[in-house]
C-alpha positions as CSV (number, residue, x, y, z in Angstrom):
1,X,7.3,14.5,-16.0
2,X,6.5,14.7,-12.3
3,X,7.8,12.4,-9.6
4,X,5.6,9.8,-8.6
5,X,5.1,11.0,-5.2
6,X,4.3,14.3,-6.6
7,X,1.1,13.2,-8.8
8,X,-2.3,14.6,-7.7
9,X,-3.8,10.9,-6.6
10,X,-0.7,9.8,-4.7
11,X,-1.8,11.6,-1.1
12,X,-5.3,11.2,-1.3
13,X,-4.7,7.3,-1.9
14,X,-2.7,7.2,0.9
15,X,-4.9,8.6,3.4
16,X,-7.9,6.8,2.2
17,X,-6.0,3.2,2.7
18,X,-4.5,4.5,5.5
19,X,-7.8,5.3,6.8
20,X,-9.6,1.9,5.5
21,X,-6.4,0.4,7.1
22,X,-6.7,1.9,11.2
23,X,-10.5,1.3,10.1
24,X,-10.4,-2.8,9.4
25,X,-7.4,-2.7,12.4
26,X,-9.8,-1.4,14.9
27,X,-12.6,-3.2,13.6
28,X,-10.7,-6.7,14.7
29,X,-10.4,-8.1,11.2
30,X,-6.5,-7.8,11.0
31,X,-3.9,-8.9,12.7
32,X,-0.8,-6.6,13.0
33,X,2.1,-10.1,12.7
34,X,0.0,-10.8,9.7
35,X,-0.6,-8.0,7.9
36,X,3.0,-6.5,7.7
37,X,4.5,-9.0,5.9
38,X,1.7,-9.3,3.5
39,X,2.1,-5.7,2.6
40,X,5.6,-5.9,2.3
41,X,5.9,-9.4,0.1
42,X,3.1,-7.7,-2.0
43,X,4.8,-4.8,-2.5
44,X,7.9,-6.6,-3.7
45,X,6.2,-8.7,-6.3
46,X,4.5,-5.9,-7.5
47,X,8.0,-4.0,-7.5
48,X,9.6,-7.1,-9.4
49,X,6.5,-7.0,-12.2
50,X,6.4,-3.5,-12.9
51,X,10.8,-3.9,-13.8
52,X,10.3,-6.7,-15.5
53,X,7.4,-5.1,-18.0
54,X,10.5,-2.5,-18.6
């Protein structure tokens, strides 16, 4: 089995939303104090989900 980081989609998803991100950012539609913490409470719960299913 291949690390995660190592699967075929991994980069590719992150440049895209890291594109759509710098996108929407200079666009006006995010704010940077907002969206941070956001990210990083939605990546917890999603961490906390995903051990629990386990």
């Amino acid at each position: 089995m291949t690390p995660w980081w190592r699967h075929q989609l991994f980069w590719p998803v992150v440049l895209v939303v890291l594109g759509m991100y710098l996108l929407v950012h200079n666009l006006g539609y995010i704010r940077d104090d907002i969206f941070w913490p956001v990210v990083l409470i939605v990546l917890g719960v999603y961490l906390i989900v995903r051990r629990a299913r386990t």
